[in-house]
LUMDREN-520902 format. One record per atom (N, C-alpha, C): z, y, x. Coordinates in pm, whole numbers, plus 50000, padded with zeros to 5 digits. Example, Ala and Ser with C-alpha at 12.3 -4.5 7.8 and 13.67 -1.06 7.14 Angstrom:
BEGIN
507804943151319
507804955051230
507804967051320
507084977551285
507144989451367
507875000351290
//
This chain:
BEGIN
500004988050084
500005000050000
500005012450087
499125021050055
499065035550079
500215043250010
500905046050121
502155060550097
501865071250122
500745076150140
500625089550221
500235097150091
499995094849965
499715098549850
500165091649745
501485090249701
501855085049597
502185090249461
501295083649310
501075088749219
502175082849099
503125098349070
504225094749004
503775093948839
504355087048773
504185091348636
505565093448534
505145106248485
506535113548448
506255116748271
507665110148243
508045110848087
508005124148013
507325131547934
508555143847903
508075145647760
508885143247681
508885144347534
508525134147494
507795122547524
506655114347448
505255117047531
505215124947607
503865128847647
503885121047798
502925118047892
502575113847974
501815119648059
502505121548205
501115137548272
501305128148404
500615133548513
500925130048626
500775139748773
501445136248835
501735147149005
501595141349103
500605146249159
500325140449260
501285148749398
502225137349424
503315138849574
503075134949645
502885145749753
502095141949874
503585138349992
503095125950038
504255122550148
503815129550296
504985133650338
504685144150469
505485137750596
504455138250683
505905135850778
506175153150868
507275147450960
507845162750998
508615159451081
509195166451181
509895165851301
511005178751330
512425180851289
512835190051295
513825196151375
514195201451474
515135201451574
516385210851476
517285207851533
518535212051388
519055217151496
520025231651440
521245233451510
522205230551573
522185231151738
523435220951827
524185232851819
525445231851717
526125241051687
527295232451752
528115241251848
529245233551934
530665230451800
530855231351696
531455228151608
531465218651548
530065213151570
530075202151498
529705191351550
529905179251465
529735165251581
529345152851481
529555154551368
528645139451320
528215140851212
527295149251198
526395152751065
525605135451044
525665134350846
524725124450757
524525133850686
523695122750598
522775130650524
522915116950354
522535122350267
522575119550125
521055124650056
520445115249949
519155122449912
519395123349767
518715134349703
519095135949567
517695130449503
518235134749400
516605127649294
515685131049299
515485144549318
514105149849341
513575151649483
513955137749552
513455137749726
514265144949802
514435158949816
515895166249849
516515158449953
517145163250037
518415157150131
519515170450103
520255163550171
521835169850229
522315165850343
522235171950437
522715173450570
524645177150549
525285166650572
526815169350604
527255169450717
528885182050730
529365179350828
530485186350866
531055187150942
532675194950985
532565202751114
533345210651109
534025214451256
534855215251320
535175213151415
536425211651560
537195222151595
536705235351506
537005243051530
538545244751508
538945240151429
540955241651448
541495228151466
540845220051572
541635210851637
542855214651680
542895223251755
543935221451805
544715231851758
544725238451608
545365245451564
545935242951448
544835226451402
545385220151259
545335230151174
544265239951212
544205247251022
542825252851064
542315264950973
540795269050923
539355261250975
539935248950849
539125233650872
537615242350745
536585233250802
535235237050749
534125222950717
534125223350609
532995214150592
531755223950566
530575215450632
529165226250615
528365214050542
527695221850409
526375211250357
524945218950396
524405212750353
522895220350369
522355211550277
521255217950220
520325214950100
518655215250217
517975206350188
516535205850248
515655197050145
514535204850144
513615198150033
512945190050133
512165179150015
511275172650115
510005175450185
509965187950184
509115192650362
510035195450462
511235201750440
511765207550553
511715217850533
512115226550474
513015236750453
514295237050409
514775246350454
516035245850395
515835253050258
517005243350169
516695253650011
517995260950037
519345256350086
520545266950083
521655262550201
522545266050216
523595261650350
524845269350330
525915261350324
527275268550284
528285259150390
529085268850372
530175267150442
531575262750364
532515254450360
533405253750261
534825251650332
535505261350358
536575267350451
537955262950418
539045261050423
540255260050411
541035265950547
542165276450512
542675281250610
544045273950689
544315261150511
545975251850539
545515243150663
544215235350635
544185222650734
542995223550776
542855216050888
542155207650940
541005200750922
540015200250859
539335188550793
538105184550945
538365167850900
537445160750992
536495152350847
535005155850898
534215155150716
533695139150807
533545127650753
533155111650765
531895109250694
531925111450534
531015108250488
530235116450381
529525112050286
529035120950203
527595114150092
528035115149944
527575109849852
526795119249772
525605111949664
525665121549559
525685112949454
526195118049298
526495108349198
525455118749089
526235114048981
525785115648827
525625131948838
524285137148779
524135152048773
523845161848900
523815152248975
523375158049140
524215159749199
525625163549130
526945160249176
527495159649290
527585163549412
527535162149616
529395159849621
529595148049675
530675148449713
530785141049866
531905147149927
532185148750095
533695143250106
533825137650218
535175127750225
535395129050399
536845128050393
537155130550511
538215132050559
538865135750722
540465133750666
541045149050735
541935151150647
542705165750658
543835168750769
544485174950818
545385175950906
545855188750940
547165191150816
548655198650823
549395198850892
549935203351012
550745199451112
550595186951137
551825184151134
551955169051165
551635159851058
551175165350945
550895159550793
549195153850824
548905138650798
547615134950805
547435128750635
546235136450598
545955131550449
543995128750460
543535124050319
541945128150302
541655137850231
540975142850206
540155151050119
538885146050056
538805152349964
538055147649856
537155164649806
536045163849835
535155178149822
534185178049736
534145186949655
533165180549490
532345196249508
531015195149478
530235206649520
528915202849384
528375211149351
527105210849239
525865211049315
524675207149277
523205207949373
522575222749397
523385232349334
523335245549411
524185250649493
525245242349567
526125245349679
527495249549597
527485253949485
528955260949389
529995246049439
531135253449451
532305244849467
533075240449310
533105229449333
533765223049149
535055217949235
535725214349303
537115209749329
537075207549480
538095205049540
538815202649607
540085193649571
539835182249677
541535177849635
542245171049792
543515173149786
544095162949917
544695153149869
544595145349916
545445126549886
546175127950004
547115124449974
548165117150036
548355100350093
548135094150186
547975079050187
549435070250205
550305081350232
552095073450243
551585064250442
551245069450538
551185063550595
551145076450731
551565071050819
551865082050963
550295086550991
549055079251002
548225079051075
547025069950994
545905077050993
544965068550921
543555072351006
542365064850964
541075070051013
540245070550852
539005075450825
538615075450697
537305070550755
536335062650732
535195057250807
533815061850652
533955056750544
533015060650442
533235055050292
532455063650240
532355063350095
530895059850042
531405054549914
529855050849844
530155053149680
529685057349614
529315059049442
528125046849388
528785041849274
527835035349185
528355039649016
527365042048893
527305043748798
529115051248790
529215055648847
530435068048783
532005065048911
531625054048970
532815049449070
532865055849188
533905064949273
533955061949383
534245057649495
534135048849552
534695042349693
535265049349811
536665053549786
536935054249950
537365044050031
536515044450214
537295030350225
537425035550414
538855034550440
539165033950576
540315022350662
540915028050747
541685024950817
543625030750778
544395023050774
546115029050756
546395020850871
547155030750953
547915028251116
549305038051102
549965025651077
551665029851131
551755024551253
552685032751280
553645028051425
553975011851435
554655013651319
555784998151305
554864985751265
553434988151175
552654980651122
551294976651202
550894962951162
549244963551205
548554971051121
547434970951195
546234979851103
546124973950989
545814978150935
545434975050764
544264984150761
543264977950671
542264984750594
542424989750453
541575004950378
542245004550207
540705005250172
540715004250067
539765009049981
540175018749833
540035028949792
540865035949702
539275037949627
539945039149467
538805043049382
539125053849340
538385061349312
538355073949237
536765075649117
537125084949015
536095088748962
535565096448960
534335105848869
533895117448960
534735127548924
535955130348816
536655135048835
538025140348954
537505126949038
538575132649165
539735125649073
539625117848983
541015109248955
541355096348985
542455090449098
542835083749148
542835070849042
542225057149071
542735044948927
543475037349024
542805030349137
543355021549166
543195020149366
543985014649434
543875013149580
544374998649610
543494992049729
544244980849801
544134982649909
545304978650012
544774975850149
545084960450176
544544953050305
544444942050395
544274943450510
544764932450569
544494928450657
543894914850746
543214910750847
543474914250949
542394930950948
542394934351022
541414947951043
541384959151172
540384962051200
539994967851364
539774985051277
539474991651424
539255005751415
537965012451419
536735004651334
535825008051311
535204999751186
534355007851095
533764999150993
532905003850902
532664996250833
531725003850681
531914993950536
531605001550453
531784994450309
530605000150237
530424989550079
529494996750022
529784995649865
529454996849788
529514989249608
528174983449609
528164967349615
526794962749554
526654960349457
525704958249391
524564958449256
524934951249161
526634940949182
527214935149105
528774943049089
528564959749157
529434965949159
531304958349211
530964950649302
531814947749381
531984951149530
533104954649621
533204961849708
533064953149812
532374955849916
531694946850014
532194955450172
532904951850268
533854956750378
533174950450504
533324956350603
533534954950716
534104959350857
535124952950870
535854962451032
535684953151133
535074955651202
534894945051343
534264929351295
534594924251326
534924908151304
534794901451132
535794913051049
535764907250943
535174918750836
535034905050731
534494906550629
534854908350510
535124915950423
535384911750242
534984915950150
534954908550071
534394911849878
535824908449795
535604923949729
536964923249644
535664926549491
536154924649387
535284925649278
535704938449212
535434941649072
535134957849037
536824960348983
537434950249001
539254958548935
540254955449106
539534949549189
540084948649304
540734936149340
540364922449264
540784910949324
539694904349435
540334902049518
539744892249630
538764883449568
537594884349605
536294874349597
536924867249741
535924870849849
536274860649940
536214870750079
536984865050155
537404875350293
537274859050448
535834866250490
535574858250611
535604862050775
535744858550871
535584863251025
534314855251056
533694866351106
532984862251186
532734857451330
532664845251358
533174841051522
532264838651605
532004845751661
531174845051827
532074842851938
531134841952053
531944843852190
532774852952165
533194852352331
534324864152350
533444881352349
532594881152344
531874891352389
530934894952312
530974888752205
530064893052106
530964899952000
530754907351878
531244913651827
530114922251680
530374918351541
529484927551480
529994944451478
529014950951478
528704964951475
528814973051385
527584971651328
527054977751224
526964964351092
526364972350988
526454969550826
528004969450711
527884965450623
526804959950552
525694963850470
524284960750465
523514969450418
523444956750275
522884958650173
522444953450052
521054949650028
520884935150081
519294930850034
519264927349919
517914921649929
517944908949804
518354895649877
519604887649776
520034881049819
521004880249915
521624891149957
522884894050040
523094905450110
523554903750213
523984913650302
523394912150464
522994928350534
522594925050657
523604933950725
523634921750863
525044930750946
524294931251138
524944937951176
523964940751341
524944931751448
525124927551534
526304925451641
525324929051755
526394928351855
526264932351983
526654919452052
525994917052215
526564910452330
526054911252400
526104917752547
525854917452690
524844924152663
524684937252641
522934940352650
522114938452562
522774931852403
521734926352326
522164928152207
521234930452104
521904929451977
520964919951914
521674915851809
520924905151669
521614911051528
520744901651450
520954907051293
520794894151211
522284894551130
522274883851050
522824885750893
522724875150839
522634879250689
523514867650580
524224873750559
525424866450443
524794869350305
525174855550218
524754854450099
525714863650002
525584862549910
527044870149779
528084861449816
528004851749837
529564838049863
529954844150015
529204853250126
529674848750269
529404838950320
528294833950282
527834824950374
526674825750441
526484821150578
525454826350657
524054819650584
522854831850589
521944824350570
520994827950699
521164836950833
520524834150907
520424842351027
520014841151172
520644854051230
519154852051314
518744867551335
517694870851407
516904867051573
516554869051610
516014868851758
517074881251858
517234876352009
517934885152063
517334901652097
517614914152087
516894925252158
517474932752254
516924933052354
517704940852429
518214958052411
518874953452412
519644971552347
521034980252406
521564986152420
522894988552414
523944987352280
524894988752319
525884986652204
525794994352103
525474998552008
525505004651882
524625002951785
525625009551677
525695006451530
524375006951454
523185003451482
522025006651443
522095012351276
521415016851227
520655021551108
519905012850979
520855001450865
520184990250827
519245002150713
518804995250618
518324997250510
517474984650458
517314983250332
515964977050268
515014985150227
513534976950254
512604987250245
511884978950074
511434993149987
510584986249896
509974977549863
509334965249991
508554952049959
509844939349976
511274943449957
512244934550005
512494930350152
511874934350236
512284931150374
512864942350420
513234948850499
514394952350643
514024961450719
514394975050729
514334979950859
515004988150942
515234986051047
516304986051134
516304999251192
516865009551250
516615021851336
517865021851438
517695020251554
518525024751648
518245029051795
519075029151898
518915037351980
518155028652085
516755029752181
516745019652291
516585026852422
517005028052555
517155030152653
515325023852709
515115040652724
513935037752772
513775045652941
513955041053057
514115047053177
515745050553153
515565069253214
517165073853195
517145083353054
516125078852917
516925083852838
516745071452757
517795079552644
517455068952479
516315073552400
515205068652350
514475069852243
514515063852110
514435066551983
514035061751852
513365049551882
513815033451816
513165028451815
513245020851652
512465014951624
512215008051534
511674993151439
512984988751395
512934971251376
512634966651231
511554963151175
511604955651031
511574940751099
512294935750961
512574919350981
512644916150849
511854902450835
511754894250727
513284894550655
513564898150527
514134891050418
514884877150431
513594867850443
514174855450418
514624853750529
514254848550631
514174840950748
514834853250898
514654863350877
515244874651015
514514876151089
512804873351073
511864865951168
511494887951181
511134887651317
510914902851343
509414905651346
509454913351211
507544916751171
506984929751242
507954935351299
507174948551402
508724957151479
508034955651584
508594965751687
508554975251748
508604989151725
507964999251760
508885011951846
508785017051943
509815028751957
508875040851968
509445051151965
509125064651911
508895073852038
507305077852064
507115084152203
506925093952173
507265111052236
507105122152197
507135129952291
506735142552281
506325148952408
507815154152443
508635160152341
509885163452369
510725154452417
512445152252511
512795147652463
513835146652380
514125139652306
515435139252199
516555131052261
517475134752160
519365129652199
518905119252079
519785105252065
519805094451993
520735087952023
521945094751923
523525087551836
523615092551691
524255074851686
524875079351517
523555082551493
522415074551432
521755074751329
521735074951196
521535080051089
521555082250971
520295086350923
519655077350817
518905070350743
519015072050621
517595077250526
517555075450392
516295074450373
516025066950249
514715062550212
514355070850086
513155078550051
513215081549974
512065077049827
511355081549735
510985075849654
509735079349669
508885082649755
507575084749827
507175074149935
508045069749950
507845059950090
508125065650229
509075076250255
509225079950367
510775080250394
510525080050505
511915074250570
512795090150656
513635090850605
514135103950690
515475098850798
515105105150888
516435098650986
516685112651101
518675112751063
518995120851119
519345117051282
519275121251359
520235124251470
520985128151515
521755125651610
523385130051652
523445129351786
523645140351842
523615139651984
524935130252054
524625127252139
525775119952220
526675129552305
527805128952229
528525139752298
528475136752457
528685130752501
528855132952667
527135133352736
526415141252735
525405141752759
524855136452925
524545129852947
524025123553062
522975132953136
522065140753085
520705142453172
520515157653016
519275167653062
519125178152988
518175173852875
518325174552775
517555171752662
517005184952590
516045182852563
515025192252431
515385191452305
516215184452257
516175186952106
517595173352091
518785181452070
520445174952078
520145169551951
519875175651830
519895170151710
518755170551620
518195160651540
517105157751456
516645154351376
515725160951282
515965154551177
514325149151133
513785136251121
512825132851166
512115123251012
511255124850971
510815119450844
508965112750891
509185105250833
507725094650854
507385086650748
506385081150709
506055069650608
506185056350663
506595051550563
507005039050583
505925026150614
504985029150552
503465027350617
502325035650544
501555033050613
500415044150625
499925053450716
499125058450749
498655068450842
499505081750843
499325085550990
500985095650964
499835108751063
500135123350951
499505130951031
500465138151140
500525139551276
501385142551324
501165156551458
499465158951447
498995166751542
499155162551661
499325150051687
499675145151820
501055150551861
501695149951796
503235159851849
503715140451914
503555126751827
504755116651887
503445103151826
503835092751918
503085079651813
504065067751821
504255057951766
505045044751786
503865037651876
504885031051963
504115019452055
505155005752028
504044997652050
504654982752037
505614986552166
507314969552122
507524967752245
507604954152143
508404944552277
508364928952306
509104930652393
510284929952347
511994926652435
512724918952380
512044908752276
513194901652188
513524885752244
514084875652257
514054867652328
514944853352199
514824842352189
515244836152091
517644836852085
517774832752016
519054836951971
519964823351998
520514822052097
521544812552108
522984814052096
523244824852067
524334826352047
525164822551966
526184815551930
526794808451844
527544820451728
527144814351621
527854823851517
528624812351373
529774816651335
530074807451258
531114813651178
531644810551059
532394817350970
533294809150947
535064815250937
536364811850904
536644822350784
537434813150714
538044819550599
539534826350685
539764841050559
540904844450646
541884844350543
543364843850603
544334846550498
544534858250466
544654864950331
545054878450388
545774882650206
546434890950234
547384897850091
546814912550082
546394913749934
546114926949919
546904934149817
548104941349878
548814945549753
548194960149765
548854967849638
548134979149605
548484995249716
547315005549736
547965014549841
548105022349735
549375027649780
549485047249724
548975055049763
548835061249692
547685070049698
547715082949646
548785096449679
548675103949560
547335118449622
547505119649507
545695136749467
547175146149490
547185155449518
547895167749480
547205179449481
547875187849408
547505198649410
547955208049506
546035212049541
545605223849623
546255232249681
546395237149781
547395247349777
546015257949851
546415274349864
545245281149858
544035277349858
542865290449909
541665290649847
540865282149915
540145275949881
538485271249936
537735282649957
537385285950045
536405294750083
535035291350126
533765299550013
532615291350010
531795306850061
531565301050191
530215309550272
528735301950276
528455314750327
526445308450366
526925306950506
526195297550548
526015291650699
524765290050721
525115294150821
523515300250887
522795281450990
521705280050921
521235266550961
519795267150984
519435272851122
518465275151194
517065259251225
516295257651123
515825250051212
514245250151245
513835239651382
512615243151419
511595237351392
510485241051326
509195232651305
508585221251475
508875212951544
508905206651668
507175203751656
506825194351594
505515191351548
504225200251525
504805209351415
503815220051328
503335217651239
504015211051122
503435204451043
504045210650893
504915219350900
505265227550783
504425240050719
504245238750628
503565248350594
504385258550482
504275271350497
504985277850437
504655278550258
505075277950194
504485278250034
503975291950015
502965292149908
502505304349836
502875305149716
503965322749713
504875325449604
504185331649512
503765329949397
503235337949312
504445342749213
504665352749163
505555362249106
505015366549002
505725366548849
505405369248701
506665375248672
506875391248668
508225391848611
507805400748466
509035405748400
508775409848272
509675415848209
510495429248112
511815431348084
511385434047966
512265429547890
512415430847765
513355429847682
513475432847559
514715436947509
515785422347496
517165426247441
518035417147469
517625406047365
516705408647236
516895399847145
515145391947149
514295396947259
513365387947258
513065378547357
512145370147342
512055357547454
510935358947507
511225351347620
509335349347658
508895331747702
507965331847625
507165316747607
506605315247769
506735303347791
506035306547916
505345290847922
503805289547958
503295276048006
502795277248112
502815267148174
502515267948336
501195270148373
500375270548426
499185276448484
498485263548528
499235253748590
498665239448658
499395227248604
498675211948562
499565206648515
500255199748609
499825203648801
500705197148940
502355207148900
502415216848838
503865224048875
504885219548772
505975218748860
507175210248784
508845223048826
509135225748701
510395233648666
511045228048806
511675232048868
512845230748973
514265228248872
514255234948802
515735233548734
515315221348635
514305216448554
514575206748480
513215197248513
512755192748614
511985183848662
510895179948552
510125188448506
509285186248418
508465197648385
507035198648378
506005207248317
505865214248190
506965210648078
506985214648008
507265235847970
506355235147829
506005250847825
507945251247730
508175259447809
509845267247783
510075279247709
510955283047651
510995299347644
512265304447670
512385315747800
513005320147822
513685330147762
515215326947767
515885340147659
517085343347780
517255345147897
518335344847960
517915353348069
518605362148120
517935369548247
517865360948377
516935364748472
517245351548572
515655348448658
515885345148728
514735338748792
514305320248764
513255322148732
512675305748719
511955302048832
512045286948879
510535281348958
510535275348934
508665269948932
508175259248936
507625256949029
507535243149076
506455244249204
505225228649211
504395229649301
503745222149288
504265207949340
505005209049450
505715200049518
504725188249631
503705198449661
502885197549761
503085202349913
503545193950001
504025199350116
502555203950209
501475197350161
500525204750244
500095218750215
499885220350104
499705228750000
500355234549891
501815239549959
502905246349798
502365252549761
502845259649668
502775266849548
503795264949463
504555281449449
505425285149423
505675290349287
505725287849160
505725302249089
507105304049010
507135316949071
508285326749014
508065331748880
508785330548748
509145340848667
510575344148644
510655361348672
511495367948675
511625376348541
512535374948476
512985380048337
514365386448335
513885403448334
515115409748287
515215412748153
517075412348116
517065418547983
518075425448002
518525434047898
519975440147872
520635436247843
522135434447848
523365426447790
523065429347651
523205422247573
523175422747428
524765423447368
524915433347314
526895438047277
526525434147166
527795423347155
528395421846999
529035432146923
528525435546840
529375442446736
530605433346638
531645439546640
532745432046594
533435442046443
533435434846377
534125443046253
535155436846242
536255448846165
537985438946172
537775445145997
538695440645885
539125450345760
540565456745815
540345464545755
541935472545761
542865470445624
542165463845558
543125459645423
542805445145371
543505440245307
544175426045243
544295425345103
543885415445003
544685421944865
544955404944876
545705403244918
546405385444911
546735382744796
546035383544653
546565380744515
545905370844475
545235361344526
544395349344492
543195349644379
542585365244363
541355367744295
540225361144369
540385360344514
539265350844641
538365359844629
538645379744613
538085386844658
539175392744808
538375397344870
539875399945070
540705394445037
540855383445019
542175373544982
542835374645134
541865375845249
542445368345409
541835380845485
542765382345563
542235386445714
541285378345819
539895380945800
538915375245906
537815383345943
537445377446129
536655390746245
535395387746166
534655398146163
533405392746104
532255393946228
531165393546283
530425398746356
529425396746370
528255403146414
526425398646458
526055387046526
526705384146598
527055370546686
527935358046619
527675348946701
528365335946626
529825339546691
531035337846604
532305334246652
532525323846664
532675319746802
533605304746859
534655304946837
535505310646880
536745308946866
537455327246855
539075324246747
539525333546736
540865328546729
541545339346763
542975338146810
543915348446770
544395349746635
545095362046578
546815366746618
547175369946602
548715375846651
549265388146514
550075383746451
550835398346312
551705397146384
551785412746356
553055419646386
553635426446236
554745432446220
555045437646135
555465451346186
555775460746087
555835479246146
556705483346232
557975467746259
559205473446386
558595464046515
557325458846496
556795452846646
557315436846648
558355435146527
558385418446529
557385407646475
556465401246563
555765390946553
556075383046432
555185377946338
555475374546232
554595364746196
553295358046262
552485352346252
551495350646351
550935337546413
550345336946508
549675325846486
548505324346484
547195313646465
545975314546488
544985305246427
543525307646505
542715310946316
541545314646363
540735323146259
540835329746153
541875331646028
542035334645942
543425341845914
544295352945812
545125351545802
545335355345662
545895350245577
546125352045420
547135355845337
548595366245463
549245373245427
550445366145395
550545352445479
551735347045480
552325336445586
553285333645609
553655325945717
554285318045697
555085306845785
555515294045754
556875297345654
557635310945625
558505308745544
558195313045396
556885319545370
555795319445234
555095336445267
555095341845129
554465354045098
555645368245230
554045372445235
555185383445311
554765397845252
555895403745299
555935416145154
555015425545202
554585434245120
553525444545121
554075452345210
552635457845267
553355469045383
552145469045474
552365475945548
551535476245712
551635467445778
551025464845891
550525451545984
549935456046070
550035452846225
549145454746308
549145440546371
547235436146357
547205425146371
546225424546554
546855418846632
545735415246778
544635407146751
543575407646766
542555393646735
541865392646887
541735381946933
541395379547065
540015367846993
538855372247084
537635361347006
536775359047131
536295350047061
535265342447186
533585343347090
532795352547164
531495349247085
530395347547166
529555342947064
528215339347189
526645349047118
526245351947218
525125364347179
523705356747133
522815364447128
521495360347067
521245350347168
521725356347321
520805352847451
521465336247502
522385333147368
523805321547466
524475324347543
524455340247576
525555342647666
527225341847597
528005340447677
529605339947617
529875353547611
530685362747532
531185371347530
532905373547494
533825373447563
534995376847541
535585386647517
536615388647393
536785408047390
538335404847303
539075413747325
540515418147236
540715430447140
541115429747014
541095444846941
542495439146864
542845451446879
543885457046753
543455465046617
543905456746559
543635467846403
544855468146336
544815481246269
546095482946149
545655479445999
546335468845973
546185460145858
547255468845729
546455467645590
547515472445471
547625462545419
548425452745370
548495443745309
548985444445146
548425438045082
548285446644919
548935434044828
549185431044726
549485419044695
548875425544537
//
């Protein structure tokens, strides 16, 4: 299959249209900002990434901690970049999800003096901050390694290290509310790992050596070790095939890749490659097979290289590493696939830098197959370093108790502070092309709209992923765009209006005699009333009645006597335009009987 042009077909109303999305590749050198140190990335629905990450900057002061996101469409631009500040702690940012509604949430662990907690960072797909929270884990010392979301769940899953205790591993759930249900920890467990929720929404672990599946309320499925030599050791995974799980190990110079069923049981382990030690990059690719991204030592640097492997069997269907005129830093890979067929993969420089590099950090997108236009900027070349696999691998069941962790959310203490952060990056290749903005603006009064149909049936609303003709009643800027990276096209409509004022009427008199002519005190107005909220007083200022919409000249002890009234009405209304409008009045009421 050809990816270099893939033809979507999109629902909207009953109707059936189609867009042609052009897959791009791109090469981007990112900001080696000395603050930061292990940016991932997350992809949203509409192709989109998110670049996450923290800074070091109050290490050693344990306070004005910073998580940074960034928004990038799929050419490579940036769409926005914020900063999200706390002045109490510390924050070290691990991982980073997106759920239901585009929803961006960031995980990581906090540090108050001597106080070590996680955080939990809830952000909207326009950068706006929706919560903040700190957990508490009841434990001296923890590490937080990653998180994963499925249909409304979220997974936190790290490391708890006391003094007095072995390591233990937890896994804590939360929802997208940021509300705590349930936590376990176990053991045995090491100081590195990953977890995921698979497709039977059960939680799937790994720290070193071992393995486990706990199911969706947190009982133990089955918890295995994996046993090699002394010198072997798994790495990386677990990633989610069909049919199980793929995990990476290491030994002497070499890595392999093997694959557990849903039970934990081996169904098969790869050919040897020569490599250094690390955590490669799994994924599944669209035809059900495998592909691998990690680092290979080519002379005295590291280059991008690249591993697909059979599904069934681990059998290795191409080997390729990544030649370019620049060179690049290659740690901590991070990988996402998106729904075009292209593969985006970040980079992470290696902090202790060996030799001078061109480009510390990267952010690098390609098709997954197909012809890749690249201007000659880089090409893949075969290698053949793999050698057959003798290494002994074999699986023990482990004992292990999982009682429940504590876990408390508390509340916040000061502000989150949400800046723009400045996120510089460079076209390396030349393969971005800037879009062409076309601009429609228009002002008009508060009570009319404007119809608007699009010009091409390639342009699709940014805010509601669809071609459909709209009518605008709200002041504001719209886009649509074509979503052509060779060829954007932008279009702007810009619509001003005037605030539209509610007019509010109060009566100043009552005849409460049950004719069901002014029987009641009620706001009347041009606008819809949502909500109203009344307050009587009587002529010495004593409160005498207090309720919502209506009042009919009596209170819980019956009729109240004729006289004056000054009544507060506090209301909530909404204008022609759907805007909210909030307002308070006093009126002097006669009450008549």
């Amino acid at each position: 299959m050809q990816w270099s042009c893939l033809l979507n077909i999109i629902f909207v109303f009953g109707l059936i249209f189609t867009v042609d999305l052009s897959a791009q590749s791109y090469l981007l050198s990112l900001p080696d900002d000395a603050e930061t140190f292990n940016r991932r990335i997350a992809l949203f629905a509409n192709n989109d990434i998110l670049i996450a990450d923290s800074s070091d900057d109050g290490i050693f002061t344990i306070s004005n901690g910073k998580v940074f996101l960034t928004r990038i469409d799929k050419c490579g631009n940036v769409v926005w970049s914020n900063s999200y500040e706390r002045s109490t702690e510390y924050l070290e940012f691990k991982d980073v999800v997106i759920g239901k509604n585009e929803v961006i949430f960031a995980y990581g662990s906090a540090y108050r003096g001597g106080q070590e907690m996680l955080f939990l960072l809830k952000v909207d797909q326009d950068g706006n901050l929706l919560n903040f929270k700190l957990i508490q884990t009841g434990t001296i010392d923890h590490f937080s390694y990653s998180m994963d979301i499925k249909d409304g769940v979220i997974m936190l899953y790290g490391l708890l290290l006391d003094f007095e205790t072995q390591k233990e591993g937890f896994i804590s759930i939360f929802d997208e509310g940021l509300q705590h249900k349930w936590g376990k920890h176990f053991a045995p467990f090491e100081s590195e790992g990953d977890a995921l929720i698979d497709s039977q929404g059960r939680f799937i672990c790994r720290s070193g050596p071992f393995h486990y599946a706990f199911d969706p309320e947190g009982k133990l499925v089955w918890a295995k070790e994996v046993l090699l030599d002394n010198s072997a050791l798994p790495v990386s995974g677990p990633c989610e095939v069909s049919g199980g799980f793929i995990f990476e190990a290491y030994r002497d110079q070499q890595i392999f890749f093997y694959k557990l069923d849903y039970d934990g049981n081996l169904i098969w382990k790869s050919n040897k490659i020569t490599a250094a030690k690390f955590g490669a990059d799994i994924s599944a690719r669209a035809d059900g097979n495998i592909t691998v991204l990690y680092k290979q030592a080519m002379g005295s640097e590291n280059v991008l290289s690249r591993l697909d492997l059979n599904n069934s069997n681990g059998q290795i269907l191409q080997h390729q590493y990544l030649e370019i005129e620049h060179s690049i830093d290659v740690d901590h890979l991070y990988s996402s696939r998106d729904h075009l067929g292209n593969i985006r993969v970040l980079g992470n420089k290696v902090l202790l830098e060996r030799y001078s590099i061109d480009i510390p950090y990267f952010l690098f997108q390609f098709p997954v197959e197909g012809q890749e236009e690249n201007n000659g900027c880089y090409q893949w070349n075969d290698l053949n370093i793999n050698s057959p696999n003798e290494i002994p691998l074999r699986l023990s069941d482990i004992d292990t108790m999982i009682p429940d962790t504590r876990m408390m959310v508390l509340n916040t203490e000061g502000m989150t502070l949400v800046q723009d952060y400045e996120f510089p990056v460079q076209d390396i290749c030349g393969l971005i092309v800037d879009p062409e903005i076309i601009v429609s603006d228009t002002l008009l009064e508060c009570d009319q709209e404007w119809k608007i149909s699009l010009p091409a049936s390639d342009l699709i609303w940014e805010d509601l992923g669809n071609n459909a003709d709209r009518i605008l009643k709200n002041s504001g800027t719209y886009r649509a765009s074509n979503h052509d990276c060779r060829e954007p096209k932008i279009h702007e409509y810009v619509l001003s209006k005037p605030d539209c004022t509610c007019e509010v009427y109060l009566p100043n008199a009552i005849s409460a005699n049950g004719d069901q002519l002014n029987d009641v005190f009620e706001i009347y107005s041009d606008c819809i009333v949502q909500q109203v909220h009344l307050t009587v007083f009587n002529r010495w200022g004593v409160k005498v009645y207090e309720g919502n919409s209506v009042w009919n000249g009596r209170n819980l002890n019956g009729d109240l006597e004729q006289g004056t009234y000054i009544i507060k009405v506090d209301y909530i209304l909404t204008d022609t335009n759907g805007q909210t409008q909030e307002g308070s009045q006093t009126q002097e009421v006669i009450l008549i009987r």
